[in-house]
N, C-alpha and C positions, 0 to 999 in steps of 0.2 A: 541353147536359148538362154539370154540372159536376163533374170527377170529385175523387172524394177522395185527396191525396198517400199514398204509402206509410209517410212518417213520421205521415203523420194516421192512418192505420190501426195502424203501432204503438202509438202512443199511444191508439189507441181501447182496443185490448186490456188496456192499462197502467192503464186510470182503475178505480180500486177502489170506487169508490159506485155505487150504483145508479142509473139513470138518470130525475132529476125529473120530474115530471107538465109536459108542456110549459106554456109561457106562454097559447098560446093567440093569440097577437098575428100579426095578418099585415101588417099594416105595416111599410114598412123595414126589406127584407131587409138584413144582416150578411153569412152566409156557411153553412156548414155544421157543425152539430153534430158534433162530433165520436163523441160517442157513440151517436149514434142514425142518423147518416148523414143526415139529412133537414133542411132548409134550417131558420135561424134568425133571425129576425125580431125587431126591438126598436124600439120608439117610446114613449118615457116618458111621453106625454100618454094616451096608451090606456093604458099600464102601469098613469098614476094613477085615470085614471077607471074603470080596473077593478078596484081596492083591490090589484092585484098589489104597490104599493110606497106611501106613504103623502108623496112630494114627488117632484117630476121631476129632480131632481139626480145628477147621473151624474159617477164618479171615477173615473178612467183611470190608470193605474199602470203604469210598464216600463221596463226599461232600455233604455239607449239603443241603437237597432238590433233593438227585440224588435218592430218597426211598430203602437206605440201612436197616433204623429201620423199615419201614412195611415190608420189605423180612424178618427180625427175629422174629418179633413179630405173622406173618403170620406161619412161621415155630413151633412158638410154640405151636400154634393151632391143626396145621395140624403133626407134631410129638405126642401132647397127645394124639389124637386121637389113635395111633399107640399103648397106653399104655407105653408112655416115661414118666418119670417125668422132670418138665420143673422146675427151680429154673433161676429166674431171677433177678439176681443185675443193682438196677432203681436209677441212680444217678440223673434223672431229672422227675422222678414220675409220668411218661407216662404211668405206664402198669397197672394202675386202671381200666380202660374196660374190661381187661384179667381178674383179678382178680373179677371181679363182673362175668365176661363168666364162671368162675371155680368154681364160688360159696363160694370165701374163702377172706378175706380181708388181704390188703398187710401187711405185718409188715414193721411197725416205729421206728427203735430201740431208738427214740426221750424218746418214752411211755413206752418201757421194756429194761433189763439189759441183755444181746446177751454176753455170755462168751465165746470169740473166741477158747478157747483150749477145750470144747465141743466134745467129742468122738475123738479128734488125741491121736494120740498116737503113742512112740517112738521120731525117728527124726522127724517125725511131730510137735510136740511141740516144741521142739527146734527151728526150722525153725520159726514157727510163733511166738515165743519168740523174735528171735533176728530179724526180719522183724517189729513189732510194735518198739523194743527199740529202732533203729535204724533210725526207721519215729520220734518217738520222739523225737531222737535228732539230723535229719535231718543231722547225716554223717553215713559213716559207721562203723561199730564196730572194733574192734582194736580183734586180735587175742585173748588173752587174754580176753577181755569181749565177748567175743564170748564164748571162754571156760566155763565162769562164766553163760552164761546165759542157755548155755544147761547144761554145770552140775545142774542150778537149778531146770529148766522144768524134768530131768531126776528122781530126786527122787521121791519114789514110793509114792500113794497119789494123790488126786484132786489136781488140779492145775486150779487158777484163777490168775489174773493179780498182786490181793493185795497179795496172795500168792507167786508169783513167785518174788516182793518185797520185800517182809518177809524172803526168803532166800535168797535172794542175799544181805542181809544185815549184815548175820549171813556166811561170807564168808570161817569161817575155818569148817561150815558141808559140805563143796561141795565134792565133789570125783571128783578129775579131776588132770590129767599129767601135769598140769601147776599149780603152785605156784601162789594162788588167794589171794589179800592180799584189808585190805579194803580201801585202795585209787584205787586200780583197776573194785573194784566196784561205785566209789563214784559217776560216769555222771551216771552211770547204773540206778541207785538208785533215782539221780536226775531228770532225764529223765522218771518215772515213775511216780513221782511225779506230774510231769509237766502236763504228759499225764491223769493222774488222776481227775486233777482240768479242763482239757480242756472240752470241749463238747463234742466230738469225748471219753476221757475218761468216762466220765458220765456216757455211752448206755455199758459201757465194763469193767468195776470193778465189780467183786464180780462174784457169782453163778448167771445164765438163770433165769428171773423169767417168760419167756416166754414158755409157751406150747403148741407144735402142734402136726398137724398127720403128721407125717413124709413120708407118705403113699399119701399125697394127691396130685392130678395131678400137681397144678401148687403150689408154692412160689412168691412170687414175694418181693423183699425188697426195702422199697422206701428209699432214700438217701436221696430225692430234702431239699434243704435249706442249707447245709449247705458250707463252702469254700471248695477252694481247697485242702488245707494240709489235713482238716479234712475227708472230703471226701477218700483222698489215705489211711489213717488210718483203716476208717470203710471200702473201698472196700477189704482190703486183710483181717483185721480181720471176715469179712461176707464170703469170700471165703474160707477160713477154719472152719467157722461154716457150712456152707452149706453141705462141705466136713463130718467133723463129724459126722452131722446126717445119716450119710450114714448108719454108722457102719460095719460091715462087709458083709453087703450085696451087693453082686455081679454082681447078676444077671436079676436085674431088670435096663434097660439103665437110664441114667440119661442126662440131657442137662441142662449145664451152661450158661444163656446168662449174658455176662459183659459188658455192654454197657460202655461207657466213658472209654475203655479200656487203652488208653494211660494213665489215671491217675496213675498205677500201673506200668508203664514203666518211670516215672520222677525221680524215688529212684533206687539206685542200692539193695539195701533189698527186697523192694514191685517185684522189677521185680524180683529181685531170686526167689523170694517166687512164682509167676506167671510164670515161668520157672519150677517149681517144679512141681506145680501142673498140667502143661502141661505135662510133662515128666509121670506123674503120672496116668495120664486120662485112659490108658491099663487097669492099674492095678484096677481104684476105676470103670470103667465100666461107665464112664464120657466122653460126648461130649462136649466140649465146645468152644462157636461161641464167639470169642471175638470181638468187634464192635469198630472203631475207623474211623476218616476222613479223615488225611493223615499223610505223614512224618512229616508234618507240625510242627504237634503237637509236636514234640519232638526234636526241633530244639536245646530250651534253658537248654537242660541237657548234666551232663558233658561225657565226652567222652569213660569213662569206663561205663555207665550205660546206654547209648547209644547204645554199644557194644552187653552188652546182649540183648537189646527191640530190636535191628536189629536182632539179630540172632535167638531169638524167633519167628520174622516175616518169618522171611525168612524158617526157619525148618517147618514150618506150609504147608501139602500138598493140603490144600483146600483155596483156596485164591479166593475169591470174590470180584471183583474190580469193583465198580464203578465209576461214571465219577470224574474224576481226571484234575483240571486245568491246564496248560504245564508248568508250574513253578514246579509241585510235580512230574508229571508224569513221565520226565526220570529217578529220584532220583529213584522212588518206581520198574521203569520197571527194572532199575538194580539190586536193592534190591532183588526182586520176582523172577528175570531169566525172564521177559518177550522178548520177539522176537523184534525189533524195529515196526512191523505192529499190534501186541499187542498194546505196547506204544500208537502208534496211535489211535489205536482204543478209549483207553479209555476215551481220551478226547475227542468224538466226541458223547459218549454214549447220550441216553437222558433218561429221568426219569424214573425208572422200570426197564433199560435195563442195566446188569452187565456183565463182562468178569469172565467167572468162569474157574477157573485151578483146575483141579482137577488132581492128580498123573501123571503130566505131558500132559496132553490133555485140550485145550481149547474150551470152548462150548460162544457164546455169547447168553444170555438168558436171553426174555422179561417176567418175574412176572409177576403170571395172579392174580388177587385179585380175589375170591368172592365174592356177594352182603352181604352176612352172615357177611362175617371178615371183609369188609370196614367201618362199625361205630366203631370198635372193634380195628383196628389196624392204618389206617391212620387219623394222626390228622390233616390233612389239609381237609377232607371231609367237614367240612363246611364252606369252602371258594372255594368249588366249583378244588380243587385239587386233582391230579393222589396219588401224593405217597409224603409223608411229609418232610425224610428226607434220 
């Protein structure tokens, strides 16, 4: 029996709405209701097949220390179980516990060559064509090199990064409605170049020389070490490898977790690209829990790129919030559509306890760990702490 804390019961007293019509979902237990005392359950492929939410996309929100990463990290435990496959993008190289629980060790693209255009295909290529040239060269593409860069990814043939190079270099084989001449290729060309000699380039020229089972429960790709820019590079190129491996299998669910998810939101490209892939989640049979801390983070980008990382937030039917200091809180509660006693709420949360919105119903919900997944998922366990972060 799991009992309920006494700050869970203060704050049960404290929540001012009335208490939603439950989900209904018994899959993948969470933790316990706070309002109703009675367990809480959530699995986004029932969610959608039961018109509760209209995409399986889940956004998780918290400051650091309010244990947003043990709710996902937990989640991907307790979803394999279920027979989900879990692919987990680790920009800080936390989910090594996971990876030794699954029996399979993280991949480093430091030590192997990760060919981001990997099983896409079509506009997919395209897309993660002009999302890398465009981190490369840190603005956006000009219509025209946009032209040029899917006319290259288009031609039929393997396609690698040194490849997609190699013909945009050779700008009169393109097939494209636009007049592609080679000073319209010339930052294209450069910018590949660049991206080539970088580190972030290094792990992403040439053909995969990495081999796995595509089949196995968990993934997990460790990022930690490297900077920002390089980082936002390998997270969208890793999100379209990930996606590849799929292939055309449909029917087996899959779960993306994206931790440092705002990194993909600081470029107008990386965000389209993670806009896309959102939009896309129906179709590839893909949940994906994106993880980030607050607006915060995305204060210093400009204002069209902004546009899209709000509006991706906000299209999002599963929104997980946790505690929020009063300085982000109204921004995010207008953001999300939350009620002003929402709002409040979240900043009064404590650790373990989130505001989840799920297709318009709010449930306030205290994480239960088990003794099993607590050396496994919280890294503040040896310092004597509930939930890390």
């Amino acid at each position: 029996m799991i009992g309920v804390s006494t700050t869970t019961a203060q704050l049960r007293g404290a929540i001012p709405w009335e208490s939603p019509r439950p989900l209904g979902l018994a899959r993948v237990p969470v933790g316990i209701d706070v309002h109703t005392g009675s367990a809480f359950c959530f699995d986004p492929f029932h969610a959608y097949q039961r018109g509760i939410v209209t995409d399986p996309v889940m956004l998780v929100l918290g400051s650091k220390g309010s244990g947003k990463s043990t709710l996902v990290k937990s989640l991907a435990i307790r979803m394999a179980a279920h027979g989900y496959l879990i692919r987990h993008i680790d920009p800080k190289g936390e989910g090594h516990p996971l990876a030794s629980y699954f029996g399979v060790d993280p991949v480093r693209p430091v030590r192997v060559v990760i060919n981001p255009f990997d099983g896409l295909a079509g506009d997919d290529r395209a897309r993660m064509g002009i999302a890398l040239v465009s981190a490369a060269l840190n603005r956006p593409l000009t219509p025209v090199e946009s032209a040029a860069v899917t006319a290259a990814a288009n031609l039929t043939g393997a396609l690698n990064l040194e490849l997609l190079a190699g013909r945009l270099a050779s700008p009169g084989d393109l097939h494209s409605p636009l007049v592609i001449t080679e000073r319209d290729v010339r930052d294209l060309i450069a910018g590949l170049h660049t991206l080539a000699s970088s580190k972030a380039g290094r792990m992403m020229f040439g053909d995969s020389t990495l081999i796995l089972d595509a089949s196995a429960p968990y993934l997990g790709v460790d990022l930690s070490g490297h900077d920002d820019d390089t980082l936002r590079v390998l997270m969208v190129a890793i999100t379209g490898w990930i996606a590849g491996l799929w292939g055309s299998d449909r029917l087996r669910p899959k779960v993306v977790i994206m931790d440092e998810f705002w990194r993909l939101l600081t470029d107008r490209a990386t965000a389209e690209w993670a806009k896309h892939a959102f939009k896309m989640s129906r179709e590839h049979g893909a949940s994906y829990i994106a993880v980030l801390q607050h607006l915060g983070d995305l204060r210093s980008v400009d204002a069209d790129t902004r546009a899209i990382a709000y509006g991706l937030l906000a299209d999002s039917e599963t929104r997980i919030v946790y505690r929020q200091p009063p300085d982000q809180a109204a921004a995010l509660g207008e953001l999300l559509g939350l009620t002003t006693e929402e709002t409040a709420t979240v900043q009064r949360l404590v650790p373990g306890q989130a505001l989840w919105r799920v297709g318009g119903r709010s449930f306030v919900v205290e994480h239960v760990i088990t003794e099993t997944e607590r050396p496994l998922i919280d890294t503040n366990a040896a310092m004597g702490g509930r939930h890390d972060r």
